[in-house]
C-alpha positions in Angstrom: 208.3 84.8 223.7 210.5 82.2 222.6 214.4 82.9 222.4 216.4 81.7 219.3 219.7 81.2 219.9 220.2 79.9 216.1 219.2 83.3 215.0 222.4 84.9 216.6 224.4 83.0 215.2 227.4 83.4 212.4 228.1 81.7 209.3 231.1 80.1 211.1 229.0 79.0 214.0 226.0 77.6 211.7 228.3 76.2 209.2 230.3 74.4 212.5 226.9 73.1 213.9 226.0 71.7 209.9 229.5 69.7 210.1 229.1 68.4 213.4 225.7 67.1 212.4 227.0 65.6 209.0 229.2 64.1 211.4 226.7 62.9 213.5 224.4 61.3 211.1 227.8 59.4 209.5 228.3 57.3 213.0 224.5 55.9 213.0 224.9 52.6 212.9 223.8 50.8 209.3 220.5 48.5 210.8 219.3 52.0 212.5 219.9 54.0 209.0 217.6 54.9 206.3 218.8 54.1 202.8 220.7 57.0 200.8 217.9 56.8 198.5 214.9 57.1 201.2 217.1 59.5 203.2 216.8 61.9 199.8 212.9 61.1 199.2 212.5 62.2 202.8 214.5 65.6 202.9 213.0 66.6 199.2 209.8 66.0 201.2 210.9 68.3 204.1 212.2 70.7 201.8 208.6 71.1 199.8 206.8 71.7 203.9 205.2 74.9 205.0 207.1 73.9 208.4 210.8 74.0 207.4 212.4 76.7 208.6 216.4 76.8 207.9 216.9 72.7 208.2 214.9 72.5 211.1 211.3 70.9 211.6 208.9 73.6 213.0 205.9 71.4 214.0 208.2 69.8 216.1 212.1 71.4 216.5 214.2 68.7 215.2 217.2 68.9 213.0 215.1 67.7 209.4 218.6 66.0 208.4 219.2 64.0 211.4 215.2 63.2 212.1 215.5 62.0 208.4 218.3 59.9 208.3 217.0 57.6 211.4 214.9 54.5 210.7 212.8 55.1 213.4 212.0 58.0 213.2 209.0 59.7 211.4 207.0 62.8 209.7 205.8 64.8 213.1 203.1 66.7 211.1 199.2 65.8 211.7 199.3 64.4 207.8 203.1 62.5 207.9 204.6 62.5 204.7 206.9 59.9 205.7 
């Protein structure tokens, strides 16, 4: 069985991790960034999935905000939605 550590956590701790990932997703550079508007089509996408489970992917494990924000990157699931 699978052990996770998120689910130990406290608000403090989760609301920590959230900041450092704002924080994260604010010093991608511009050319490898989404636009605001994409970025927000993409998350209300995420947010409508079976597989979201608390901001994070779970077809694949990923942080939904950071997978999200990068151009790059893209839907994991068998039918991408983005």
């Amino acid at each position: 069985m699978k052990f996770c550590r998120r689910c130990q956590w406290t608000k403090e701790m989760f609301d920590k991790e959230l900041l450092k990932l704002e924080e994260y997703i604010e010093r991608i550079p511009e050319e490898e960034r989404v636009s605001d508007e994409e970025y927000v089509r993409r998350l209300m996408l995420c947010d409508a999935c079976s597989f979201m489970r608390g901001g994070m992917c779970g077809r694949c494990g990923c942080y939904v905000a950071l997978r999200a924000a990068k151009r790059q990157q893209y839907c994991p699931d068998v039918h991408k939605k983005w």
